[in-house]
C-alpha positions as CSV (number, residue, x, y, z in Angstrom):
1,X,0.0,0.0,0.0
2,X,1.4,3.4,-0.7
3,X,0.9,6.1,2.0
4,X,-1.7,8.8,2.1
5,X,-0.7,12.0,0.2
6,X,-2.4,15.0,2.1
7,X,-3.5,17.6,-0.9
8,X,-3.0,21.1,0.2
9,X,-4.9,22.1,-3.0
10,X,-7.8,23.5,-1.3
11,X,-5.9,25.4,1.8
12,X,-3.7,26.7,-1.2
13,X,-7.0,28.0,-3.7
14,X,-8.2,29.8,-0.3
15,X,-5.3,31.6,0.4
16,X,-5.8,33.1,-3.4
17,X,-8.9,33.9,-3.1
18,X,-8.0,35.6,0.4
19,X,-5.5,37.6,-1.7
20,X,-7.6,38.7,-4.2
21,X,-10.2,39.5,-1.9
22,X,-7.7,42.1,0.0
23,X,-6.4,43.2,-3.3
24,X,-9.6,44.0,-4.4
25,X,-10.5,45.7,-0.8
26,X,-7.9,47.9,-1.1
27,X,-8.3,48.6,-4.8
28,X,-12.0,49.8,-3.6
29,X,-10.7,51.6,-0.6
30,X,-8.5,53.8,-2.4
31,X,-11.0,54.7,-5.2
32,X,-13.1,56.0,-2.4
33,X,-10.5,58.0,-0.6
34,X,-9.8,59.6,-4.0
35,X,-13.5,60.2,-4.9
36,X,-13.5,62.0,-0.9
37,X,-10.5,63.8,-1.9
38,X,-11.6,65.3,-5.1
39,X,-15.3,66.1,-3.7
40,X,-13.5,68.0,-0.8
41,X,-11.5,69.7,-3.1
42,X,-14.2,70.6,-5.3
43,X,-16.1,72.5,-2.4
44,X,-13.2,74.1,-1.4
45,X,-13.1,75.5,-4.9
46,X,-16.7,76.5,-4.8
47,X,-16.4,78.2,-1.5
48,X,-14.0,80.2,-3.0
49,X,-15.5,81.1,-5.5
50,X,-18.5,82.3,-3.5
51,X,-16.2,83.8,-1.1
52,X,-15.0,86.2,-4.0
53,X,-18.3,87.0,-5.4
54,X,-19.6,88.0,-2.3
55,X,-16.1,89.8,-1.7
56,X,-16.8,92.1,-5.3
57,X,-20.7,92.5,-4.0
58,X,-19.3,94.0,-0.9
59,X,-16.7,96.3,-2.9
60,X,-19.8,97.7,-5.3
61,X,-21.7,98.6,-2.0
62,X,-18.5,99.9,-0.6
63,X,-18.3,102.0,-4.0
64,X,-21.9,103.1,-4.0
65,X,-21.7,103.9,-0.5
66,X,-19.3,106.7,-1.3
67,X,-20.3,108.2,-4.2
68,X,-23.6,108.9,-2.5
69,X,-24.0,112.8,-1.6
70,X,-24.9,113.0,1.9
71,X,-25.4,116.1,2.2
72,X,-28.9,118.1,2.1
73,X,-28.1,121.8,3.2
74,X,-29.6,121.5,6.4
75,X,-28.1,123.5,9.6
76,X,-28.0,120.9,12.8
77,X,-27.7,123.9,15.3
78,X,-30.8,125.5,13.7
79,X,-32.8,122.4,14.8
80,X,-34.8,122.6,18.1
């Protein structure tokens, strides 16, 4: 009788799959951190933007503000 040979075929096909399982994690995990990344980025780039159109809005009321003539020929002390 010839002895027993133990096949490691199956303990070795698990350990792939294992592999490519955490491959394919990671491969997932990164796409996500970039997607984060660029969203972040992106409202960054929109809160800028706002930032600076409300920062021009400002400067036109600044700019009406002081061409406005404020005065209307009328004597404070003659007031009572």
């Amino acid at each position: 009788m010839e002895p027993e040979k133990k096949s490691r075929g199956a303990l070795i096909g698990s350990i792939i799959i294992i592999v490519i399982l955490v491959i394919g994690g990671i491969y997932i995990w990164q796409t996500k951190v970039k997607q984060m990344q660029l969203e972040k980025e992106k409202a960054q780039m929109e809160a800028q933007a706002i930032q600076a159109q409300n920062l021009q809005e400002l400067n036109a009321l600044e700019q009406e503000l002081n061409s406005i003539d404020a005065n209307v020929d009328v004597d404070v002390n003659s007031i009572q």
